[in-house]
N, C-alpha and C positions, 0 to 999 in steps of 0.2 A: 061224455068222454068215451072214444074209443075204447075197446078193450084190447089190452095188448096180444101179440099174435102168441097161439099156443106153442109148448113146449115142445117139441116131438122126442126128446128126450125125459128120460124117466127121474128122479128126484137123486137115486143113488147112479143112475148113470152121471146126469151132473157131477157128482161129488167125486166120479170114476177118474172120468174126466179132466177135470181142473180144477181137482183139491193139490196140486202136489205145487203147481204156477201159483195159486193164490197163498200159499203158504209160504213161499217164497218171498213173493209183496207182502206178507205181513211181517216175518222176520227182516227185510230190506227197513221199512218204516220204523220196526223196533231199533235197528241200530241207529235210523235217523236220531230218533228221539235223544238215545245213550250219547249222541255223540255231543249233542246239544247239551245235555244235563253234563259232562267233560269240558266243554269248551268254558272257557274265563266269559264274564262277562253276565249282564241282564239281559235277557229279552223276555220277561213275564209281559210286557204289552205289546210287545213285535205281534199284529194282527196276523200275522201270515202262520205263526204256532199256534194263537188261539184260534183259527179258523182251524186248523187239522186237529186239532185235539176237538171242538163242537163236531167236525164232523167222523170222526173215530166213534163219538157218544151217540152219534143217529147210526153207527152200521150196528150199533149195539141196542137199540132200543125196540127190534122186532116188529116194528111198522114197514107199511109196503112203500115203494117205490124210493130207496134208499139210493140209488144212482140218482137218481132226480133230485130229491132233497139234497143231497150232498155235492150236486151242480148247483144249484139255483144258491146255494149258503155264497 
């Protein structure tokens, strides 16, 4: 397997960078959920929630290639 190309960016440059965007899509996502948990109705097997919520659980599980797994789901 290749290795992916290096970073030329520094770990808190990243975070300099597009911690403020990604914080944004995380609070976006948290109101998806709230709007869901408001709205009337069941969807505990609507696949399409149990798939974001599994892949919510891989950005959280600290294994690498987390865009990949979270395509391939």
């Amino acid at each position: 397997m290749p290795e992916p190309p290096a970073n030329p960016l520094s770990a808190t440059d990243v975070i300099d960078r597009y911690f403020l965007q990604h914080r944004a899509l995380v609070l976006d996502l948290a109101a998806f959920l709230d709007r869901i948990d408001r709205a009337e109705g069941d969807v505990a097997g609507d696949v399409r929630l149990r798939s974001l919520r599994h892949a919510v659980a891989l950005l959280l599980d600290g294994k690498p290639e987390r865009a990949k797994r979270v395509l391939e789901l």
